[in-house]
N, C-alpha and C positions, 0 to 999 in steps of 0.2 A: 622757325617757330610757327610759320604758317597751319594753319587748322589745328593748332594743338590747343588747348583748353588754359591757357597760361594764368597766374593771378596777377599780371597784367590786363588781359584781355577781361581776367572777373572784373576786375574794376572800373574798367571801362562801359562795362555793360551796367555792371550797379548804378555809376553815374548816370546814366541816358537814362536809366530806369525809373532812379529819383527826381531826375529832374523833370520828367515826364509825368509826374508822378504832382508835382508841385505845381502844374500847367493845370493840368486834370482837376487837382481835390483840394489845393491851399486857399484856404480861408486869412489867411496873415502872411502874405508870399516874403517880407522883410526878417520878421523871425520864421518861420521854416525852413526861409535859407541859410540864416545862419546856422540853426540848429544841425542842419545836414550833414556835415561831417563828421559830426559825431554820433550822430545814425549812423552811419556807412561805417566807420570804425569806433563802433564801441566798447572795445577790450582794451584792456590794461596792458594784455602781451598781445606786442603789433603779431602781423598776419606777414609783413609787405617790408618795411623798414625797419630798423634798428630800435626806433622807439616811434610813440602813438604818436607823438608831436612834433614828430616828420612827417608820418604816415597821414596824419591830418592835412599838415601845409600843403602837400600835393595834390589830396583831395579835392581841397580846396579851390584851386585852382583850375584843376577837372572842373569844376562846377561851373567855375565864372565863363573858361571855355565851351561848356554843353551849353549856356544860354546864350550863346551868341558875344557874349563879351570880353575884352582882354584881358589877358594877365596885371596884375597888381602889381607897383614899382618895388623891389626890393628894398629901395631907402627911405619908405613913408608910411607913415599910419593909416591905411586904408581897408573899410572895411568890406566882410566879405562881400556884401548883398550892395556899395557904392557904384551906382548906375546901373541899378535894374528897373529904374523905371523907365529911361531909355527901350530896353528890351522888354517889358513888360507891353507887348502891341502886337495887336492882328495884322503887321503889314510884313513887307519883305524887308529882311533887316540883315546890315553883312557891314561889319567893320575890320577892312583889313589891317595885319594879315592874314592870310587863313591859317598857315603852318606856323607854331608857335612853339620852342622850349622852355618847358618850366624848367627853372635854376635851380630850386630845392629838388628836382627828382635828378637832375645829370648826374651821374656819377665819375664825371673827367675821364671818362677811357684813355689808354694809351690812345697818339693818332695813330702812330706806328712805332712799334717800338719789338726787337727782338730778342728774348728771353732765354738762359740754359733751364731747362725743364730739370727736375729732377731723376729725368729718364738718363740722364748722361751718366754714362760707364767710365768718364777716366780712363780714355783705351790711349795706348801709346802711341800712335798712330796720328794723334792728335789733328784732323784732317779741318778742321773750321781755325785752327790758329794758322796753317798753313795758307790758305786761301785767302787769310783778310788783308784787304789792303792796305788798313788801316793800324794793325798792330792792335786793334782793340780787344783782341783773346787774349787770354792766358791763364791760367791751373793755378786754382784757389781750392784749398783743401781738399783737393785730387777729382776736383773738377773744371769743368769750364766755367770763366766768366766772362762776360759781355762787359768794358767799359763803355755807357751808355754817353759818354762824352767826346770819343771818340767813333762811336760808332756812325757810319752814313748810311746804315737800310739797305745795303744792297742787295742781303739775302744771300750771299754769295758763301756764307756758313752754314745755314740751314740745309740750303741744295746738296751739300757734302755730309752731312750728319749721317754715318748709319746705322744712328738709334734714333732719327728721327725726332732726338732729343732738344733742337730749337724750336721754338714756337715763336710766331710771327703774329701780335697782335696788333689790331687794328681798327679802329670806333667802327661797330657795327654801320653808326649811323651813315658814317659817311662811306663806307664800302658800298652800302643801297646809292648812294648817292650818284648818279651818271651825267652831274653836270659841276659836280665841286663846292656845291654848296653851303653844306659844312664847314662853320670855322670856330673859331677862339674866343671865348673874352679873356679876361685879364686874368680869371681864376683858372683858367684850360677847360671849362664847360663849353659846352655844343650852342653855339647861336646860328641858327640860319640867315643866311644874305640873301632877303628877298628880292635884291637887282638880279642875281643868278637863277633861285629859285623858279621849278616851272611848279609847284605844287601838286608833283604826281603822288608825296604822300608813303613812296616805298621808307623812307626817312621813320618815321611812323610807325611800321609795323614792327622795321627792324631792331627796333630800341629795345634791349632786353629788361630796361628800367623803368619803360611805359614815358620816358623823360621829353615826348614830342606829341603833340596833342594839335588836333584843327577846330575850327569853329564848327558849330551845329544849330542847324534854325529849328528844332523841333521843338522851343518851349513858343516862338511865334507863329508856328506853324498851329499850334492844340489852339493858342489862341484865336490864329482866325477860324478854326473849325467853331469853338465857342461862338462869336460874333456872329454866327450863321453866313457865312460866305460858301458858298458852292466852289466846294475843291475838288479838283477832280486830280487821280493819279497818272502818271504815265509810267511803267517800270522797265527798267534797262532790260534787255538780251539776256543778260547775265541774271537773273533773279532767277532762273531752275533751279531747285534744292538749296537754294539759300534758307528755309524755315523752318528745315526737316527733313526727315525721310515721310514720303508719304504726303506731303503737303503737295498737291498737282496746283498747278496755276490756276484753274477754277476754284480751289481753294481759299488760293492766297486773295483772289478778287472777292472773293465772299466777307474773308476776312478784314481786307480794308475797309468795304461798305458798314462792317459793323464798329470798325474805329471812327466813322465819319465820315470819308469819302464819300460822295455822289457817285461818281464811276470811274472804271478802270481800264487803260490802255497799254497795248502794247509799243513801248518802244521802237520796237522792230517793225511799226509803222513808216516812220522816218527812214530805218534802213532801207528798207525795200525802195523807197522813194530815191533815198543818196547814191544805190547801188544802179540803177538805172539813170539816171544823173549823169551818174560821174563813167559809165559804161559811154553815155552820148560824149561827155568830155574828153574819155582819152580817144575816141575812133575819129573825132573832129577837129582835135588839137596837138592829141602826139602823134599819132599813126602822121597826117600832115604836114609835121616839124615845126607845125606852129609852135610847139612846147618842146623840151629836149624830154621834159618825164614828165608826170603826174603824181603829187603827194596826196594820200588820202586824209580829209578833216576832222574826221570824228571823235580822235583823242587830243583833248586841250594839250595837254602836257605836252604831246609831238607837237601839234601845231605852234606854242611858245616856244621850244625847240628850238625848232626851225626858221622861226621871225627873233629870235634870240643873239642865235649864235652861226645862223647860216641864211641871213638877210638876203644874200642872194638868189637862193630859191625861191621865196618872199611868191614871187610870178607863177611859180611852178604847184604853188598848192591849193587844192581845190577850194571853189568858192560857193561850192553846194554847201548849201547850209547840213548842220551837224544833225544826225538823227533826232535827237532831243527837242531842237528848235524847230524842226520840220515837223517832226508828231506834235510840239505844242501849239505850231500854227493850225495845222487839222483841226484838233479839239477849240481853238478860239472861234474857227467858223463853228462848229458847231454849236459851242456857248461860250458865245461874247461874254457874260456875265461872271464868268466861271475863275478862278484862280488855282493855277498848274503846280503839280507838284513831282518834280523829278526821283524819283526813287532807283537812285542804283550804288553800284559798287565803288564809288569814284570822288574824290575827294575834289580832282578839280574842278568839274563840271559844275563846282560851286563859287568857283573863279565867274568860269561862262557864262553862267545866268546872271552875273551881274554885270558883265562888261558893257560898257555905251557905245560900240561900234559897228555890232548889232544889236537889234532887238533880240532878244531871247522869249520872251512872253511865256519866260519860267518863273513864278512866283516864289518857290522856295526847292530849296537840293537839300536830301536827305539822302542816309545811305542805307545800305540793307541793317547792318548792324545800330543804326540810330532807329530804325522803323524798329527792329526786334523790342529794344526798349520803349517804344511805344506801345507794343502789345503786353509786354511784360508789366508794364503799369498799370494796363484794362485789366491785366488778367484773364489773356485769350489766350485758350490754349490753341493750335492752330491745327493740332489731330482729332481736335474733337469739331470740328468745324463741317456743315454740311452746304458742298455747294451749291449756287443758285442758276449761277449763269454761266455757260464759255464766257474764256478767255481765249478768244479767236478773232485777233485782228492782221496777223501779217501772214508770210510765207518764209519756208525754210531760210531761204536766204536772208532774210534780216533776222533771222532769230539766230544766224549763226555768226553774227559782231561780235556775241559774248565772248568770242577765242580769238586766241591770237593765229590770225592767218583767214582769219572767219572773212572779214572787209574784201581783201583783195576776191578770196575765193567766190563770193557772190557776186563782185563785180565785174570778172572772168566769167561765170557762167551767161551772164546778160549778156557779155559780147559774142559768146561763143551761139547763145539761143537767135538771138536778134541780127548780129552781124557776124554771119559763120566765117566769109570772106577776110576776117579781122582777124591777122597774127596777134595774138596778144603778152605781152612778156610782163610776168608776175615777180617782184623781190617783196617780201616783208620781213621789220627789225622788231624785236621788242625788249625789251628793258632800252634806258637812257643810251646806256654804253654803246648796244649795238646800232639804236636809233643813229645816232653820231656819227659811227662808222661808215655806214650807206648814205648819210649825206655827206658825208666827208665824198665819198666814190662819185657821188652822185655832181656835187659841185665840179669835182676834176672832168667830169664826163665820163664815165665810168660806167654810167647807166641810163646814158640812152636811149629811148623809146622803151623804156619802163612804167610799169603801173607799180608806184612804192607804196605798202603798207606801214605805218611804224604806228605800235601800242608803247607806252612809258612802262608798264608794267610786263614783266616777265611772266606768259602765259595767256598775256589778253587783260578784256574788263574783267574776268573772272580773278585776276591775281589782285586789284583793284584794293585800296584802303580800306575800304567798308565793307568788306564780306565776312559774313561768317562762319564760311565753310571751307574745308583742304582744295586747295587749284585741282592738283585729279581729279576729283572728284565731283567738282562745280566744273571742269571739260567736260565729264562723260553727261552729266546733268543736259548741260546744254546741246550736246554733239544728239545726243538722243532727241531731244524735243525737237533738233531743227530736223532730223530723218522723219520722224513723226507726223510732219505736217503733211497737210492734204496737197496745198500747193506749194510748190519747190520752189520754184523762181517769181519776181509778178511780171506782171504782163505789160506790152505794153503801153495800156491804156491809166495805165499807174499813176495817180493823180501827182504831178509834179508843179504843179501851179501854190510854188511855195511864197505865199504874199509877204511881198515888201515891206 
């Protein structure tokens, strides 16, 4: 479903819109919010669900989650706008958890469950009663039937069908899933185990019911633009072609300035910085068996991963700060006064910014498709925008984090430029499943004196939660800008004096 226009995805965008919208222009923010869902669905014949008054209660819900606040207890009278004045504040605001299922939108999918389709022919040959171990086949009205209570999933009827007539279904949500996240409650709806949970957010996309939703700081984000605080933005690698065709990144920087930012940075600030970093790290620590590998930092979601479920490595991953935190320490020298705003395609990074183990001296994470509805609520069109100034702070190599494969490949070029003498051996994983796999290798020893890449998201930050454009296409976006640049690699006089 990725990059396709879904009314899912409409409604997602409607909400960010509204509620960016109520940051902006509400004079009475307690009834407007209420009022809101019936803006957003005001017809008699739903659009989305069965009736309006479904279609609402998820709305709903949408909303409390776009201001930053939780879900409503299914067994109490609580109304919709109950602690927004908690969230009603210029400051950094995050009440875990971030990944949340609303109950009125799940639909109980099968978890796994396999079906006779009505593709079955009733061939004589009968080859899936044949194979089951279970005895759970057998010809009901000159078909196949599945006893679904005998049945153990093993698939071993499907494999043999050739009409292709079983079907294997299985909750989207939790197929995205690469850590198992996905469970039960008592009604068979989807709740997330935030012990498990790394909040990469693919959970999210995958829902064909919209039934997973994360928090969003962008009603206190407008806020502190209101209170006059000096924001400044920083935008991921990944933001090429996120706004449009035709929107260049001098653009997009124009653009922000006229939502209120002060000024606008490249992300791939910090890459360039991590990518030379961690270049010094593996030729000083693995190449010397000080370290058996090196994991690279830059995606929360691997990095929980990894301190999650393979403790062990725990030593082995880098402790160069994350591009993010590295470009926002830049910008704090430069204005101490200033309050950072993370803008990119990634849902966890919103985890990041708020952990107490490092400093982050990230003020607030938005994502590409939470900014769109920022603009969408100005009322900026982004083609009709004329720009003022480059967008020219880094070099190809950090502009190419935005893919998957992007991290290792710049941080192989730094060794290959600066230490040519240095063998260097590149793996990178991306989605959950594969990430696991290479540390699974990696714990047995399996991948020794490796430089390991792992993204959560399948394709890079560009497959990321908060994008609003097809992964091809948001590759070639990005593959091009990093070709583009003036300088390939940085040098190495690359400010790496990342304060404490």
């Amino acid at each position: 479903m990725r990059g396709i226009d879904t009314q899912v995805r409409k409604v997602r965008r409607r909400v960010f819109k509204e509620v960016a919208s109520l940051a902006y222009f509400s004079e009475n923010l307690i009834d407007d919010m209420e009022a809101l869902p019936y803006k957003i669905v005001s017809t008699e014949d739903p659009d989305y669900w069965e009736s309006v008054y479904r279609e609402r209660a998820v709305v709903r819900e949408r909303i409390r989650l776009a201001m930053g606040m939780s879900l409503r207890p299914e067994d109490a009278p609580v109304h919709l706008s109950q602690g927004v004045e908690e969230s009603n504040i210029a400051e950094k605001y995050y009440e875990p958890p971030l990944m949340q299922v609303i109950p009125s939108a799940c639909n109980s999918c099968p978890e796994n469950k396999y079906d006779v389709t009505d593709k079955c022919m009733g061939c004589l040959a009968h080859p899936c009663n044949e194979v089951c171990p279970r005895g759970a086949i057998t010809m009901k009205n000159g078909r196949s039937h599945i006893d679904q209570e005998k049945c153990i999933r093993c698939g071993k009827c499907k494999t043999v069908c050739p009409y292709d007539a079983i079907s294997h279904q299985v909750r989207p949500c939790a197929a995205a899933c690469g850590v198992n996240a996905i469970k039960n409650d008592s009604r068979g709806r989807a709740v997330i185990d935030n012990e498990i949970c790394v909040s990469c957010g693919q959970c999210m996309v995958s829902c064909p019911f919209g039934a997973i939703a994360d928090k969003s700081q962008i009603f206190q984000l407008i806020r502190a633009m209101q209170a006059g605080k000096k924001i400044i933005a920083q935008v991921a690698p990944a933001f090429v072609g996120q706004f449009g065709k035709g929107v260049s990144p001098d653009t997009l920087k124009q653009a922000l300035k006229e939502i209120g930012f002060y000024d606008v940075y490249e992300t791939a600030i910090g890459a360039d910085m991590g990518a030379m970093a961690e270049a010094k790290h593996y030729v000083h620590k693995v190449t010397t068996g000080e370290l058996p590998f090196l994991l690279t930092s830059c995606c929360p979601s691997w990095s929980m991963l990894a301190k999650k479920f393979f403790p062990e490595t725990i030593g082995s991953i880098s402790n160069e700060l994350t591009p993010m935190v590295a470009t926002a320490r830049v910008i704090k020298q430069e204005h101490p006064d200033s309050a950072i705003v993370f803008i990119g395609p990634c849902a966890s990074k919103k985890l990041e910014a708020s952990r107490r183990t490092v400093r982050s001296d990230v003020d607030f994470v938005i994502t590409f498709e939470e900014l769109q509805g920022m603009f969408d609520a100005k009322g900026i069109d982004l083609t009709k925008i004329e720009p003022a100034e480059p967008l020219n702070d880094a070099t190809g190599a950090g502009r190419g984090y935005g893919v998957a494969g992007g991290v290792a490949s710049a941080i192989e070029e730094c060794i290959r430029e600066y230490y040519p003498d240095v063998d260097v051996n590149i793996e990178h994983a991306e989605s959950l499943t594969e990430c696991k796999k290479i540390l699974m290798l990696a714990k047995a020893g399996k991948k020794n004196g490796c430089l390991i890449e792992g993204m959560a998201c399948p394709g890079g930050c560009v497959a990321g939660a908060g994008t609003n454009i097809a992964i091809p296409v948001a590759t070639k976006e990005v593959n091009a800008f990093k070709a583009a640049s003036e300088i390939k690699i940085p040098g190495p006089d690359t400010n790496q004096e990342q304060v404490e």
